[in-house]
C-alpha positions in Angstrom: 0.0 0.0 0.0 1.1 3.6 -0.7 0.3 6.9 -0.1 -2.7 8.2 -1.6 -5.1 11.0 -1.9 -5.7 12.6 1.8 -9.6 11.1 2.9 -11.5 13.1 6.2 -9.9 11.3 9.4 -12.6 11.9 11.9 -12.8 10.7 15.7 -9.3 12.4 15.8 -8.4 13.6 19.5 -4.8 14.4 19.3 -1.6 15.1 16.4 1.8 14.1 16.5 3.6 16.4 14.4 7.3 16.1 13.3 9.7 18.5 13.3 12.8 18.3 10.9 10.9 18.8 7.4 7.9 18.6 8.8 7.5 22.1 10.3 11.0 23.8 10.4 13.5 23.4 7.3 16.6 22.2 9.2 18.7 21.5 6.2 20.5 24.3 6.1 21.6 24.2 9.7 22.6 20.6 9.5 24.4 22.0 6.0 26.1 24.5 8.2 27.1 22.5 10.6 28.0 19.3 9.0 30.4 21.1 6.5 32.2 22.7 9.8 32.8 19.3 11.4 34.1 18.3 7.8 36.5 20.9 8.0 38.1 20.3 11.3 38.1 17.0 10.4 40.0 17.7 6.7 37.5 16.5 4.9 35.8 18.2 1.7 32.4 20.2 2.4 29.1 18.2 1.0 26.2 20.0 -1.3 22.7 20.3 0.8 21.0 18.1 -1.7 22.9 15.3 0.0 22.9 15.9 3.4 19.7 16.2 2.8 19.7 12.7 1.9 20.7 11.7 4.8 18.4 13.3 7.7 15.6 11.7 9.5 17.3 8.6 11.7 18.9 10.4 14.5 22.3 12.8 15.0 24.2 9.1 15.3 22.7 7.6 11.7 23.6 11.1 10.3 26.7 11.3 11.3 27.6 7.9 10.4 26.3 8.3 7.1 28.3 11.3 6.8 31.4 10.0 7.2 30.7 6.5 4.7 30.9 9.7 1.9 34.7 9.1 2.9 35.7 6.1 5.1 34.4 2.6 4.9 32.9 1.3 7.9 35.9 0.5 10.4 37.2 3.6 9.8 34.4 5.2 9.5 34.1 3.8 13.4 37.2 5.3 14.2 36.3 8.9 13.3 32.7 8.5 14.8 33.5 10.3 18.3 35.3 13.2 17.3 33.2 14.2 14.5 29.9 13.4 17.0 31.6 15.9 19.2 32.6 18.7 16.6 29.4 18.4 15.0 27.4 18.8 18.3 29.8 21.8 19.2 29.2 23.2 15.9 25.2 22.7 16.0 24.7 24.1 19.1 26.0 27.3 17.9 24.0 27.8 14.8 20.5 26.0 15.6 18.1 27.6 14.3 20.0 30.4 12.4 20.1 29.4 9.1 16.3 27.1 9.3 12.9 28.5 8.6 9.4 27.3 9.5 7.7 26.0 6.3 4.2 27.7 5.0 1.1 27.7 6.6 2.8 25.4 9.5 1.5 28.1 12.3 -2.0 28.2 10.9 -2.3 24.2 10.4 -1.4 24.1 14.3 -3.3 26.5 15.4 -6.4 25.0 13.7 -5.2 21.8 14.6 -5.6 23.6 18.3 -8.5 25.1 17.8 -10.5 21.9 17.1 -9.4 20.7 20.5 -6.9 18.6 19.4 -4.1 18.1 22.0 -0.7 18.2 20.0 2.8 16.5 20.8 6.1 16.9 18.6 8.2 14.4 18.5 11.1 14.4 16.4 14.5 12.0 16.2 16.6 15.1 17.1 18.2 15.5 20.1 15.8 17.0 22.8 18.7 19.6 23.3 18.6 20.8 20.1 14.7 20.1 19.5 13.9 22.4 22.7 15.6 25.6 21.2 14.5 25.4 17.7 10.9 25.6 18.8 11.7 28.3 21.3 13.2 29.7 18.5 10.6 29.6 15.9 7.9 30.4 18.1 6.1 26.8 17.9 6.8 25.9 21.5 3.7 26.8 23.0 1.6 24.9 20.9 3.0 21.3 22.4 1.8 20.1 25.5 4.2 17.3 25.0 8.2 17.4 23.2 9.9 14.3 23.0 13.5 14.2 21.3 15.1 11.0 19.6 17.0 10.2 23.0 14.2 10.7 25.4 13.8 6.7 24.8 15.6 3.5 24.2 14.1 3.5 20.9 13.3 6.4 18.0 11.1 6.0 15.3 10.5 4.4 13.5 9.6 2.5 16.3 6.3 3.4 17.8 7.9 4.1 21.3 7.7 7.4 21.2 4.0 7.6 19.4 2.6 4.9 22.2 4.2 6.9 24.9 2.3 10.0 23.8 -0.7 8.4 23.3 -0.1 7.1 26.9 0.2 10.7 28.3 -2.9 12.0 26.5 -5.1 8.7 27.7 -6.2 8.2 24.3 -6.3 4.5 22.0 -4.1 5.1 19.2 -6.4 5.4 16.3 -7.5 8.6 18.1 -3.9 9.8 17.4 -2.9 11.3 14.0 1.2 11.5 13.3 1.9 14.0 11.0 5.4 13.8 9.1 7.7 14.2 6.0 9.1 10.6 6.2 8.4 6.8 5.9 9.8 7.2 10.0 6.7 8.6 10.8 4.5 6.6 8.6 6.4 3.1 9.9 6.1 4.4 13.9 2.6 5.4 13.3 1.4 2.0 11.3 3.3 0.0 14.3 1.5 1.9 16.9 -1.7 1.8 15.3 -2.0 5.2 15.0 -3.3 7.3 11.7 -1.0 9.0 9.5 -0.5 11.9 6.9 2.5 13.1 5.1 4.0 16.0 3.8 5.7 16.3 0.3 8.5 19.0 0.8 10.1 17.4 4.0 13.5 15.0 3.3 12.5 11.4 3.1 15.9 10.0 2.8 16.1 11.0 -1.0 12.8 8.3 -1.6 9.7 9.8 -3.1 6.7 10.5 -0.5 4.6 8.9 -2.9 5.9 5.4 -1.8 5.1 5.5 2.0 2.2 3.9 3.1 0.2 6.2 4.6 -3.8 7.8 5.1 -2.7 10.4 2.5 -0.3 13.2 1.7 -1.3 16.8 2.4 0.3 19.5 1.1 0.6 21.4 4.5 -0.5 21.3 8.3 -2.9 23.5 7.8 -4.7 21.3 5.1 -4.0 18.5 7.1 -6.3 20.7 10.1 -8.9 20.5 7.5 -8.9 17.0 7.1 -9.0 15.8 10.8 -12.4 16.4 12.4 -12.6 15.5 16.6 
């Protein structure tokens, strides 16, 4: 089964709503930041289009896949710590800076509010990172609920995080929408039982949106608002 056109989702109660290309355009930071690390590591700078590429699995899957552009694995192994650390260092400094929230992401979550919906963000990004950038953008308030990709053993795609949320709320998970840009949230979501839309613009891991099994693909949050009735 694979994406298809959005239909009403209606019993809805609460969203789970992603954050790296989902609501905020990270790229460029990661760009930023990656390319820095590069450098103190002596290693050439990469284009966005394939960092891009590599998003979506956590800060260790990124950086791991970073440095397979140059080392196979064991040495690849080798490198891991330091560039972790100078990437971290260099993250820290610029989150946020160089990112900017996608259209109509405000309005879809305030609708999404405004229909009673109680909303959660969870994202595979480090909760110290996560926290900022919405502080940052001005989406923090809307979440009742953050969770980062190391505030469990597991990140999605398993459905850890997405159970645990629907936990908090006191809700069965086909209450629950997830809301993301990549087949992590669509996999997390199906294993949880929970319902799920995509976004077309977000990263994906280079793979078309199309592909992801999913309850449709909207072309924003705020037409996802209009497709979720409580």
């Amino acid at each position: 089964m694979t994406a298809r056109d959005p239909i009403l989702l209606s019993g809805i109660r609460a969203a789970i709503v992603d954050l790296d290309g989902t609501m905020v355009d990270t790229a460029p930071d990661f760009h930023v930041a990656i390319n820095r690390m590069r450098a103190d590591l002596g290693l050439a700078p990469l284009d966005i289009e394939t960092i891009k590429n590599f998003v979506g699995k956590g800060t260790e899957n990124l950086m791991r896949r970073v440095l397979a552009v140059d080392y196979a694995a064991d040495q690849a192994e080798q490198h891991f710590d330091a560039a972790l650390a100078s990437y971290q260092r260099h993250y820290v400094a610029i989150n946020g800076e160089y990112s900017s929230v996608y259209p109509e992401v405000r309005e879809g979550l305030a609708a999404l509010r405004d229909k009673g919906l109680r909303l959660a963000c969870v994202t595979n990004k480090p909760l110290a990172f996560a926290l900022p950038l919405l502080e940052k953008t001005g989406l923090r308030a809307y979440f009742e609920i953050v969770y980062g990709g190391d505030s469990f053993p597991r990140k999605k795609p398993d459905p850890q995080p997405l159970l645990q949320v629907c936990a908090d709320f006191s809700l069965a998970p086909p209450k629950v929408v997830a809301i993301g840009d990549s087949s992590n949230d669509a996999l997390a979501a199906r294993a949880a039982g929970c319902r799920v839309l995509n976004v077309p613009y977000g990263y994906n891991h280079g793979q078309a949106v199309h592909e992801i099994d999913s309850d449709g693909i909207v072309s924003s949050l705020l037409e996802a608002s209009q497709l979720i009735s409580a």
